[in-house]
C-alpha positions as CSV (number, residue, x, y, z in Angstrom):
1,X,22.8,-5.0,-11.7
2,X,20.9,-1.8,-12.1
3,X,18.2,-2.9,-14.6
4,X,17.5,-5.7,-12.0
5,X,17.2,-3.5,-9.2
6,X,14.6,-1.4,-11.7
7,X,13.0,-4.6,-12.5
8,X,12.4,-5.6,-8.8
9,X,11.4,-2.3,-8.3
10,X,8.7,-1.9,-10.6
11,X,7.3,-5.3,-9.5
12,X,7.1,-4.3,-6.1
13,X,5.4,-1.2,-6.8
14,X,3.0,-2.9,-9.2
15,X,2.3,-5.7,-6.7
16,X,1.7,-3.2,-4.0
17,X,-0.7,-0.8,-5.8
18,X,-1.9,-3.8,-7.6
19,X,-3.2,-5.7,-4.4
20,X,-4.7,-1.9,-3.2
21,X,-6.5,-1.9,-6.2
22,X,-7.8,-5.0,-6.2
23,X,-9.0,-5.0,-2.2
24,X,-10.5,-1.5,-3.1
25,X,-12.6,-2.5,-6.6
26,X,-13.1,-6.1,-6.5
27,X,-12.9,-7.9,-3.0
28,X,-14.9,-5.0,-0.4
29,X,-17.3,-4.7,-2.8
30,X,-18.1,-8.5,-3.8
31,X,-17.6,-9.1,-0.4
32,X,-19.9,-6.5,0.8
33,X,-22.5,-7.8,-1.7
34,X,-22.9,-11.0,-0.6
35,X,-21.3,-11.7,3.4
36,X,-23.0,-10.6,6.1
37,X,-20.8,-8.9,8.6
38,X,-19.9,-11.8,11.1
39,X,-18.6,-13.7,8.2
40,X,-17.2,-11.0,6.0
41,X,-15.2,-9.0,8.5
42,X,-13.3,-11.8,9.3
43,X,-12.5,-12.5,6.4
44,X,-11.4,-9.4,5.0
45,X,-9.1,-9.5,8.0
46,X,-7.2,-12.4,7.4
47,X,-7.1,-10.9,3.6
48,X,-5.6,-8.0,4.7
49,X,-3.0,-9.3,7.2
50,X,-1.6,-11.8,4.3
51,X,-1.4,-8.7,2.1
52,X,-0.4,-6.5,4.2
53,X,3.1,-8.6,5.5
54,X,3.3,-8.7,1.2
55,X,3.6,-4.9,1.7
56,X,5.8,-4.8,4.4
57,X,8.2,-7.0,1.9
58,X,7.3,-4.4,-0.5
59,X,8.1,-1.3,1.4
60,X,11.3,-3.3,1.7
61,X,12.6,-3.7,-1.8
62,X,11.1,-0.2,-3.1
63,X,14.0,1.0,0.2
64,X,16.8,-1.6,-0.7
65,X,16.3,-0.8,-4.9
66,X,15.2,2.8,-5.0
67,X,18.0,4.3,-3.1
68,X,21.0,2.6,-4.6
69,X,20.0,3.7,-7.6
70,X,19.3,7.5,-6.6
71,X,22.5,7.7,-4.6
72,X,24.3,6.2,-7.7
73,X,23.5,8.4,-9.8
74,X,24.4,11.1,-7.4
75,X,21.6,13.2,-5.4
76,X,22.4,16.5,-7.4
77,X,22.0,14.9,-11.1
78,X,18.9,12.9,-10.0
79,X,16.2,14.2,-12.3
80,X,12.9,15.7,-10.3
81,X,10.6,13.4,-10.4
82,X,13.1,10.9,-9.0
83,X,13.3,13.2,-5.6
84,X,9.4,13.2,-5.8
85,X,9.2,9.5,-6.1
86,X,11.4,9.5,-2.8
87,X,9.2,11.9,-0.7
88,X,6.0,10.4,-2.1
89,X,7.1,6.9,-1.8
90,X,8.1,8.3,2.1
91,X,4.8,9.6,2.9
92,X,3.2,6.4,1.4
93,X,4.9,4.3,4.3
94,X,4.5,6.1,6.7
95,X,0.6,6.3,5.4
96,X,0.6,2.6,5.4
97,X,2.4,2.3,8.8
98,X,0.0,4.2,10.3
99,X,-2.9,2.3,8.6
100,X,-1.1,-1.1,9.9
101,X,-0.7,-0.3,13.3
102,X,-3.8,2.2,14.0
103,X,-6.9,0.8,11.8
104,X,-6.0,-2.5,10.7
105,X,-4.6,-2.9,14.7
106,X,-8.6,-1.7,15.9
107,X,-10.0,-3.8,12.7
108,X,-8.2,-7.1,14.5
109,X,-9.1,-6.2,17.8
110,X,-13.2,-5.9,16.7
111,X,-13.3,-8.9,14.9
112,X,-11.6,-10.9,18.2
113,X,-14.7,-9.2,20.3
114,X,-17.2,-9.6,17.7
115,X,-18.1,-5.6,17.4
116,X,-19.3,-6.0,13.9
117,X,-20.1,-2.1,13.9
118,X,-16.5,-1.1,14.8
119,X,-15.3,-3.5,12.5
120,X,-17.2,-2.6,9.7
121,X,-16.3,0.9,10.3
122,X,-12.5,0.4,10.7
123,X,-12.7,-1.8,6.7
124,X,-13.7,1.8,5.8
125,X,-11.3,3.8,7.4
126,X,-8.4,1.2,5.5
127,X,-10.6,1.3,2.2
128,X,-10.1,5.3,2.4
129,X,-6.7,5.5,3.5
130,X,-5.8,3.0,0.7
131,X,-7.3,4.7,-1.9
132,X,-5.3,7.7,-0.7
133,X,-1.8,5.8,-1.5
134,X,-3.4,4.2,-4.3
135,X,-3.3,8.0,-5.5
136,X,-0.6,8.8,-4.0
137,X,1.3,5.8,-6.0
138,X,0.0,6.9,-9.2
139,X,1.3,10.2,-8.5
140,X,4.8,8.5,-7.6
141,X,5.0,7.1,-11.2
142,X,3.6,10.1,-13.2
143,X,6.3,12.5,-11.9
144,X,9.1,9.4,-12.8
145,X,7.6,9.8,-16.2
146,X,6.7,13.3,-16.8
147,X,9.3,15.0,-14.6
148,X,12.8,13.8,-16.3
């Protein structure tokens, strides 16, 4: 049972930071290159809400697998960079919550009224706040590696 709570685990996380990644380094930019505004905002949005329910279901099984496996091996005996994975993995959703329902929220909301500008600048605020759990998610698996 436990290496298949690891397993999901790790493919949550990878799928998470993965889909970051790939939003931050391949899609704004290609789509950035070649849409023009009215056609590329909307699009990123209905990009983003797809992968951002993926990340609620995410947030999910990193909650459901990640703490049974903490609390059985007992808080105390934990090794360091599990209780760092915890709090960074806490700040990451409540990082993405915010993004969700502030940014992404205002991102819909432009596209419905057609305020391109707003829009445009709400793909960055997500892009930036992104890139910081992107970080924050490598951080999350370098102390699980380095801090045992």
């Amino acid at each position: 049972m436990y290496n298949l709570m690891k397993f999901l685990h790790l493919a949550a996380a990878i799928v998470w930071l993965g889909g970051i990644t790939f939003m931050l380094f391949a899609l704004r930019p290609a789509a950035a290159e070649q849409l023009a505004p009215p056609q590329r905002l909307p699009l990123i949005a209905q990009i983003l809400q797809r992968f951002f329910t993926g990340v609620w279901g995410t947030i999910l099984v990193l909650l459901l697998t990640g703490l049974p496996m903490l609390l059985g091996v007992g808080m105390k005996k934990a090794p360091a960079g599990w209780h760092l994975m915890l709090g960074i993995g806490l700040v990451m959703f409540a990082l993405f919550g915010h993004l969700y329902f502030g940014p992404f929220r205002r991102l819909k909301q432009a596209v419905s009224g057609s305020d391109w500008l707003e829009g445009s600048r709400r793909v960055g605020q997500i892009a930036s706040l992104s890139l910081v759990n992107l970080a924050l998610g490598a951080l999350a698996i370098a102390a699980v590696i380095f801090l045992v």
